[in-house]
C-alpha positions as CSV (number, residue, x, y, z in Angstrom):
1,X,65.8,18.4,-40.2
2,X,67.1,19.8,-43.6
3,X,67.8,16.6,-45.1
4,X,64.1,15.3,-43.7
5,X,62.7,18.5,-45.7
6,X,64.4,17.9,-48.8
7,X,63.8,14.7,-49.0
8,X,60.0,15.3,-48.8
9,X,60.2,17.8,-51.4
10,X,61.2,15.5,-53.8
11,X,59.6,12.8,-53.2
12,X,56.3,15.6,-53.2
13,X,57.7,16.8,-56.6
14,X,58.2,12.9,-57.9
15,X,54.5,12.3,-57.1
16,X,53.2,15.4,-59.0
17,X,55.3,14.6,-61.7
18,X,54.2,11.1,-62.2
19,X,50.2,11.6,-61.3
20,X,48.4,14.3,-63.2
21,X,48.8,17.2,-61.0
22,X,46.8,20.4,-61.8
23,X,47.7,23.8,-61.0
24,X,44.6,25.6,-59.1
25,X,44.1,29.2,-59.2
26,X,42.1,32.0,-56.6
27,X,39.2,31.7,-59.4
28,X,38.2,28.2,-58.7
29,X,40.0,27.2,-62.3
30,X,41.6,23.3,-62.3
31,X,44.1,23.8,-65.3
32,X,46.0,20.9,-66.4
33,X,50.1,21.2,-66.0
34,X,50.3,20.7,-69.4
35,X,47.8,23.4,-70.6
36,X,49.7,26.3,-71.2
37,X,47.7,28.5,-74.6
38,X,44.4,29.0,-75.7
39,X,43.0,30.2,-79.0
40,X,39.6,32.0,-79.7
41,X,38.1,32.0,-83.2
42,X,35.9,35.5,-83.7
43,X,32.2,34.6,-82.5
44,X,29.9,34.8,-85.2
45,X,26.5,37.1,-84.7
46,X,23.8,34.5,-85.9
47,X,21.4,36.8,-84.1
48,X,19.9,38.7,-86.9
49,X,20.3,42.0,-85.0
50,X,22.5,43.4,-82.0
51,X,25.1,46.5,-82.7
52,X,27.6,45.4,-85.1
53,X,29.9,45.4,-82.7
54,X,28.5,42.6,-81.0
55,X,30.6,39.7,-81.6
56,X,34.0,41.5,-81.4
57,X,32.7,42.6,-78.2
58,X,31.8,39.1,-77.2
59,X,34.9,37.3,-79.1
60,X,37.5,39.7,-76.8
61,X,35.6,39.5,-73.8
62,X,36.2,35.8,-73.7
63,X,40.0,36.2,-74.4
64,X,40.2,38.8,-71.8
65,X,38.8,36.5,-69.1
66,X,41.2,33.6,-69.8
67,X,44.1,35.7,-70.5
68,X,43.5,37.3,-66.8
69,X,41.3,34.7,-64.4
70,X,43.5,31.4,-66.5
71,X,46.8,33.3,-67.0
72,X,46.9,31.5,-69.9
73,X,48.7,32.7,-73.2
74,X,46.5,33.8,-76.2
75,X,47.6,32.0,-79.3
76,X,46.0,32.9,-83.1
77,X,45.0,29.5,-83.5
78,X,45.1,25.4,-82.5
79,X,45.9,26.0,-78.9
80,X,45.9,23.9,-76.4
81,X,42.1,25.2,-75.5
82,X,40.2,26.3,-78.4
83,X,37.3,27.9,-78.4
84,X,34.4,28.8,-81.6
85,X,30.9,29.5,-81.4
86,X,28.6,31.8,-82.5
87,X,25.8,34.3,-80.8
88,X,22.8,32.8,-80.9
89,X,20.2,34.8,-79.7
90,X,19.7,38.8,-79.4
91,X,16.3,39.3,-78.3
92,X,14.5,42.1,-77.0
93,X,11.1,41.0,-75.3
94,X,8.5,42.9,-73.0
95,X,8.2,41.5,-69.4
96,X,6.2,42.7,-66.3
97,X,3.1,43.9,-67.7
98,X,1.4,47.1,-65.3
99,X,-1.8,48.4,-65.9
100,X,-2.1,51.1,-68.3
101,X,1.0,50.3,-70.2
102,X,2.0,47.1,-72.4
103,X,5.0,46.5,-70.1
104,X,6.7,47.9,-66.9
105,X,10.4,46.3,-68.0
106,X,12.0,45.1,-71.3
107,X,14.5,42.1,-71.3
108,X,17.5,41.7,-73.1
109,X,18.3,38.2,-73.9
110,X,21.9,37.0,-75.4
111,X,22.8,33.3,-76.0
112,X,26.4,32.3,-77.1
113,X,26.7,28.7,-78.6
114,X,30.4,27.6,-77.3
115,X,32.5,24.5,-78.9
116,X,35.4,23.6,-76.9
117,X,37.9,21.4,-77.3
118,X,40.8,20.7,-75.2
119,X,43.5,19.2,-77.4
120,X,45.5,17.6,-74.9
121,X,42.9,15.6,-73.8
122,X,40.3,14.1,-76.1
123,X,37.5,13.3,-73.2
124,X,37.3,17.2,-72.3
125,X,35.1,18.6,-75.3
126,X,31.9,19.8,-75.5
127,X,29.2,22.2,-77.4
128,X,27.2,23.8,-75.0
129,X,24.7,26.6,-75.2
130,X,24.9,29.9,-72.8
131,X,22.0,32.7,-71.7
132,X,21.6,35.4,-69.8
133,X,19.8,38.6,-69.7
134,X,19.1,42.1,-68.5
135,X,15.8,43.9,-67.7
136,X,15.2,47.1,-67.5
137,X,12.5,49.7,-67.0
138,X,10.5,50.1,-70.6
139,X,10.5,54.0,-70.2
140,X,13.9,54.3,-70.5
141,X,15.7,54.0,-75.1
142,X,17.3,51.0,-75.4
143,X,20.0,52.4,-77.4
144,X,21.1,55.1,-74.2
145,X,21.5,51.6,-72.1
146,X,22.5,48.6,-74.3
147,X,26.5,48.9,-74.2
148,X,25.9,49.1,-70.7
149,X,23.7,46.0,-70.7
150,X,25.9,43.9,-73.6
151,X,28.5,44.7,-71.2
152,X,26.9,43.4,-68.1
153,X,25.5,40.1,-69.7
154,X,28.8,39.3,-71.6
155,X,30.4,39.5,-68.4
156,X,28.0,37.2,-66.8
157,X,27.9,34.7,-70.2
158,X,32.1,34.9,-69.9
159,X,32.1,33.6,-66.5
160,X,29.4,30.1,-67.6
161,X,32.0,29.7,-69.9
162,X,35.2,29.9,-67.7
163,X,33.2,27.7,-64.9
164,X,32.0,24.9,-67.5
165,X,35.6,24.7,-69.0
166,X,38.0,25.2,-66.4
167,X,36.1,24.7,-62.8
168,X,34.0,22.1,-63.8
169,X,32.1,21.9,-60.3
């Protein structure tokens, strides 16, 4: 029964060797065998506005998600997937009008521009766009709320990414 075991081990670890097995992960991620790094160049703010901390917040919110959710490595540059881009969009617009008032809630829109490239495999690149946003009630200061809300739509715009370039569903 041993031997029977064995045997079907390696001929199990043959296979994977010789077809392109992927290892899969609890977040839904297909990552190549031979993908081990990634690197991320700081996301420029093309926005116009936005705290200036907005694209450091951004740029290690997207390393923190593949570091954690990938377990891949971080690398300073030319890893095996690289990431660039630039935030897009940082908009502020009234939504909901009631009566009395201009608006009942304010929206927060932010849009990241992603380039990826996976450098082990030239088919698996793209330039994609991302957007989310955030309302909330017009009575309350934007400034009390928005690290609150950057927060909260970065964490939604990091997850679009991770799906598009790793789950690919």
């Amino acid at each position: 029964m041993k031997k029977i075991i064995s045997i079907t081990l390696i001929f199990a670890a043959l296979i994977c060797s010789q077809s392109s097995c992927k290892v899969y992960s609890f977040t839904g991620a297909n990552i190549p065998t031979d993908i081990h790094n990634f690197s991320v160049d700081l996301l420029q703010n093309r926005a116009n506005n936005g705290p200036a901390s907005l694209a450091q917040v951004m740029t290690d919110k997207l390393k923190a998600k593949f570091q954690t959710e990938a377990n891949l490595k971080q690398v300073a540059s030319d890893g095996d997937l690289q990431f660039k881009g630039a935030i897009t969009t940082y908009t502020i617009t009234s939504d909901a009008p009631v009566s009395g008032a201009s608006s009942g809630l304010t929206k927060l829109t932010i849009t990241l521009q992603i380039d990826f490239l996976n450098s082990k495999n030239d088919k698996d690149k793209w330039t994609e766009s991302f957007t989310r946003f955030s309302q909330f009630s017009s009575s309350i200061n934007l400034t009390t709320i928005e690290d609150q809300l950057v927060n909260d739509i970065g964490n939604q715009l990091m997850d679009d990414v991770f799906q598009k370039a790793l789950v690919k569903w």
